[in-house]
C-alpha positions in Angstrom: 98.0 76.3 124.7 99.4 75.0 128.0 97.9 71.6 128.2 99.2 70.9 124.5 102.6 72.2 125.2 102.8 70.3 128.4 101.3 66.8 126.5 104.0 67.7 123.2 106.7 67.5 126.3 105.8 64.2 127.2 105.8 62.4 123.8 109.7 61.6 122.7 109.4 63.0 118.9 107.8 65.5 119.5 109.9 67.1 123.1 112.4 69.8 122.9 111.3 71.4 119.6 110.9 75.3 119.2 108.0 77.0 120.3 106.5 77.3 117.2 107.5 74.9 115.3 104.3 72.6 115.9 101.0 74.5 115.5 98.0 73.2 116.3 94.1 72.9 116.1 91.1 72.0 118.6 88.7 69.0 116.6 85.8 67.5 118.6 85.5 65.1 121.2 83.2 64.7 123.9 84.8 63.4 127.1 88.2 63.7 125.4 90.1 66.8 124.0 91.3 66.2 120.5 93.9 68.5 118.7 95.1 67.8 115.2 99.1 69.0 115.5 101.5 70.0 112.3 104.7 70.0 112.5 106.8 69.7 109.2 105.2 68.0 106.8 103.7 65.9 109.1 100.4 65.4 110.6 99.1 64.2 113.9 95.9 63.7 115.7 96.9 64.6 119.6 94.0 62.8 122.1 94.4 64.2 125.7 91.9 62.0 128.0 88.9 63.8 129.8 89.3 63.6 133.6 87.6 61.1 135.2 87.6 58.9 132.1 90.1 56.3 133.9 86.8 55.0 136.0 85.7 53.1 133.3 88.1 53.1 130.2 91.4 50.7 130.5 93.9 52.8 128.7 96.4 50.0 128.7 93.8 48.1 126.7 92.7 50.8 124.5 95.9 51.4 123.6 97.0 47.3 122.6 93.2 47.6 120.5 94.5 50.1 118.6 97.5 49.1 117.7 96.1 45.7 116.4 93.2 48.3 115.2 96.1 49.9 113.0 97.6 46.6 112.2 94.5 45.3 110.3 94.3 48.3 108.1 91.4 49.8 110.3 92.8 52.3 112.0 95.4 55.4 112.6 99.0 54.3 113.0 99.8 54.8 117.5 102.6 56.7 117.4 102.8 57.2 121.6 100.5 56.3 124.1 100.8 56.6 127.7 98.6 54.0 129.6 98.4 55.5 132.4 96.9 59.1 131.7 95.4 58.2 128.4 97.4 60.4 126.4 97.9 59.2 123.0 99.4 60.9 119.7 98.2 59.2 116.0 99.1 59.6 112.6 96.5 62.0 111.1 94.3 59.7 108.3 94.6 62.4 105.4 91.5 63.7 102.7 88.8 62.1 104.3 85.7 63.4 105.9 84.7 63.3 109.3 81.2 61.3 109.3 77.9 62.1 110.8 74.3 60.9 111.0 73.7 63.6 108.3 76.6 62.6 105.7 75.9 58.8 106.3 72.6 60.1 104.6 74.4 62.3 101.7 77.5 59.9 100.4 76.7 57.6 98.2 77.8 53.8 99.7 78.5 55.4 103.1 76.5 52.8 105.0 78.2 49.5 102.9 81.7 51.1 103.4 81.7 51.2 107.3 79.8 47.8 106.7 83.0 46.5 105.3 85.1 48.3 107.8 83.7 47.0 110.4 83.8 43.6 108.6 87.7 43.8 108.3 87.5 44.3 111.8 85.7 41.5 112.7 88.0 39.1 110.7 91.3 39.9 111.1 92.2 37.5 113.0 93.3 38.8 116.0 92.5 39.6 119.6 91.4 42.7 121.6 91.9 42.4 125.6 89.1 43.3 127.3 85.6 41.6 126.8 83.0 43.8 126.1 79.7 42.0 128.1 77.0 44.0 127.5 75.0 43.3 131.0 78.3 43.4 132.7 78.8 46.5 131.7 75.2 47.9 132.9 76.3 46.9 136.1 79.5 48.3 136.3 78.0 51.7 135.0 75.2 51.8 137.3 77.7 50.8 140.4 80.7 54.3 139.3 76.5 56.4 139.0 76.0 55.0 142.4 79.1 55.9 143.9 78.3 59.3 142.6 74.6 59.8 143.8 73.1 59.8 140.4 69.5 59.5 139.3 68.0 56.9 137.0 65.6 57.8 134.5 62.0 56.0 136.1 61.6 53.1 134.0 65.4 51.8 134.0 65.0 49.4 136.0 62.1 47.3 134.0 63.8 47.8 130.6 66.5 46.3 132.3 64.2 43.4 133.6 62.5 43.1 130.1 65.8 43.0 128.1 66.5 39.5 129.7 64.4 38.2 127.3 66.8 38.9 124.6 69.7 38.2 125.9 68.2 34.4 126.2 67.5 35.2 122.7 71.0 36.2 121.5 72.3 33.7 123.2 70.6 31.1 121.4 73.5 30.5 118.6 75.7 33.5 119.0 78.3 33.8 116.5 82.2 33.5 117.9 83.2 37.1 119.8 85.6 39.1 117.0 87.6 42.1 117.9 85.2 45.0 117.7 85.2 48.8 118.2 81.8 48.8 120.5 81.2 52.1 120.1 80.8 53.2 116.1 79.8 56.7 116.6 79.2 58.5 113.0 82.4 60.8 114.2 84.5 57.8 114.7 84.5 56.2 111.0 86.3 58.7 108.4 86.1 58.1 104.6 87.8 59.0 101.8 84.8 58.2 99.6 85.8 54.4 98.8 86.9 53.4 102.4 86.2 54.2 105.7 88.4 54.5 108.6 87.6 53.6 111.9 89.2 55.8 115.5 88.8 56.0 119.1 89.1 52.6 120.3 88.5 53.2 124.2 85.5 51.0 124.4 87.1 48.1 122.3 86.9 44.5 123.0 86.2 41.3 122.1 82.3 41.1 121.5 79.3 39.9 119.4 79.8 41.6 115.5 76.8 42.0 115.3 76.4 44.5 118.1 79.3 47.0 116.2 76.4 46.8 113.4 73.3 47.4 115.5 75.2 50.4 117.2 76.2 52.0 113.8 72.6 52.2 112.9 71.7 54.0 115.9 74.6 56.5 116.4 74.3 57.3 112.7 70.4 57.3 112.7 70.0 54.9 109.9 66.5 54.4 108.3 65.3 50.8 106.9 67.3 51.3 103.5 70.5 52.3 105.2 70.2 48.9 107.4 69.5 47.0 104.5 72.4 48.2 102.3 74.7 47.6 105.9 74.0 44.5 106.1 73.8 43.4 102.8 77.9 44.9 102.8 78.4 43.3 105.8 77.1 39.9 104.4 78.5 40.2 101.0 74.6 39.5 99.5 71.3 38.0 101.1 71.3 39.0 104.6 69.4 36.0 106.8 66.7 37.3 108.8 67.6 36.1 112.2 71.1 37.7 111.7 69.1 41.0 110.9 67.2 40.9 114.1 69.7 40.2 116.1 71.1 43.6 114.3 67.5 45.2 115.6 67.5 43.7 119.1 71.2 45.4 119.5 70.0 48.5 118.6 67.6 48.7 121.4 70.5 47.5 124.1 73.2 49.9 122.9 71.1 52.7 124.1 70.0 51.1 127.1 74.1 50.8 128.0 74.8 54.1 126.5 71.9 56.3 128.5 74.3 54.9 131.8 77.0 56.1 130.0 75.5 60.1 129.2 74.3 59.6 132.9 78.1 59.2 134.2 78.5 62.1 132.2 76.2 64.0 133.1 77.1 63.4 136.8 80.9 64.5 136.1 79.6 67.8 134.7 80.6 67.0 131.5 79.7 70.5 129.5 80.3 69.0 126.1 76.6 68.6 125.3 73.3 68.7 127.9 73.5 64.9 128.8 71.0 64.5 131.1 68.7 65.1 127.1 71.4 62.8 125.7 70.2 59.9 128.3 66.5 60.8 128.4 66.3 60.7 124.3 68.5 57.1 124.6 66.0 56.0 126.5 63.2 57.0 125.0 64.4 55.6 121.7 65.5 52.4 123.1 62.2 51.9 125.1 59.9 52.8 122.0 61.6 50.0 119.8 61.4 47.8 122.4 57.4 48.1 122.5 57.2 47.9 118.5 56.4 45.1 116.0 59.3 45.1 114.4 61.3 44.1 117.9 59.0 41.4 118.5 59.7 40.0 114.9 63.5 40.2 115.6 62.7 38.3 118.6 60.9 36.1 117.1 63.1 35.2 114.3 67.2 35.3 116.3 64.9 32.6 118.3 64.4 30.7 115.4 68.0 31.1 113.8 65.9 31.6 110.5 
């Protein structure tokens, strides 16, 4: 009750009203805490930023990508955001559902509609700041989990080594960096049951589409069919194979970026969720497709450009 009142004090609309007179509600969030706020008629989604967060997002640029975000029809209107602590108020997106790996599964369409979310995205014509450089980024995580003492699970290092090999691959004929969201979790796209919204642009920037696309598969634990009817969305009919494995090859690197992230977590004492599991399962699943067939295919063919 005393962090809200204290964040409602801060944003201009929202100061000097009667206790009361704004009630709110905790909703999820796992380095974040996220309150959905009425007050009136209206509705709000308030985001107050985990501590700790500020070593590794930008707020200045999270907030600009979500404004432009908004701007394309993607994302919640910003109503206030404070760059410097990361507190930010929205406009609440109203009857849709919150996804998950499980619902993705259930609604009918689910995986073509954040296809074609992501899609508007991607073409909007506009730029993010930041650019989101996937190898970069290892090393910027794995510098914040040295400053803070932190273990890597044995085997980092050679995945690490091994995933060279495709990123001389996706660099063969890489198609031109878009604005994307980089971090699709299922709890991040909302639908309405024809279109999916999109939220929580901290990790936004300018990057490969492709990778927003390979990342939605794994947060939202897509089987074969689900990827297919993605990408088909996503490519408005026949989806060309090399495109495809270049979708496969960025499932396997998302989780080797985002075990560094559960680790940072885990090394904050983050007690959303055990993430020291979080990392050791990322890992695991990103090392087993990188040992499979169907990786070596992918390879093969965003080689190619067939």
């Amino acid at each position: 009750m005393h962090e809200v009142e204290a964040a409602l004090g801060r944003i201009p609309d929202l100061a000097g009203r009667p206790r009361g007179a704004v009630t709110w509600e905790r909703l999820g969030g796992l380095t974040n805490r996220v309150y959905k706020l009425a007050a009136g008629d209206d509705v709000y989604v308030l985001r107050i930023a985990g501590e700790g967060t500020g070593d590794y997002i930008d707020r200045k640029v999270e907030a600009h990508n979500a404004r432009v975000a908004a701007a394309a029809g993607v994302g919640a209107e910003v109503l206030f955001a404070d760059e410097n602590s990361g507190l930010m108020l929205t406009r609440h997106l109203d009857n849709c559902v919150t996804m998950s790996p499980a619902l993705f599964r259930e609604r009918a369409g689910a995986p073509a509609r954040a296809a074609r979310a992501l899609k508007r995205m991607h073409g909007c014509g506009q730029d993010f700041e930041f650019r989101f450089e996937l190898f970069q980024m290892i090393d910027d995580y794995r510098t914040i989990l040295q400053k803070r003492a932190a273990t890597l699970p044995d085997g980092y290092d050679a995945a690490v080594a091994e995933a060279q090999l495709a990123r001389k691959a996706l660099a063969v004929a890489p198609p031109p960096l878009a604005p994307c969201h980089c971090d699709p979790l299922s709890e991040n796209f909302l639908d309405d049951g024809s279109r999916m919204w999109i939220v929580d642009w901290e990790y936004s920037g300018m990057n490969d589409p492709i990778w927003d696309l390979g990342d939605v598969s794994v947060e939202a634990e897509f089987d074969e069919a689900q990827d297919r009817e993605m990408m088909a969305a996503y490519c408005d009919g026949p989806v060309p194979e090399a495109l495809y494995g270049r979708m496969i090859l960025y499932k396997a690197m998302c989780d080797l970026l985002w075990t560094l992230w559960g680790l940072i977590q885990h090394a904050d004492d983050n007690p959303a969720e055990d993430f020291w599991a979080y990392s050791i399962n990322r890992f695991t699943r990103c090392t087993t497709l990188m040992s499979g067939d169907q990786y070596a295919s992918s390879m093969a063919a965003v080689e190619r450009g067939a």
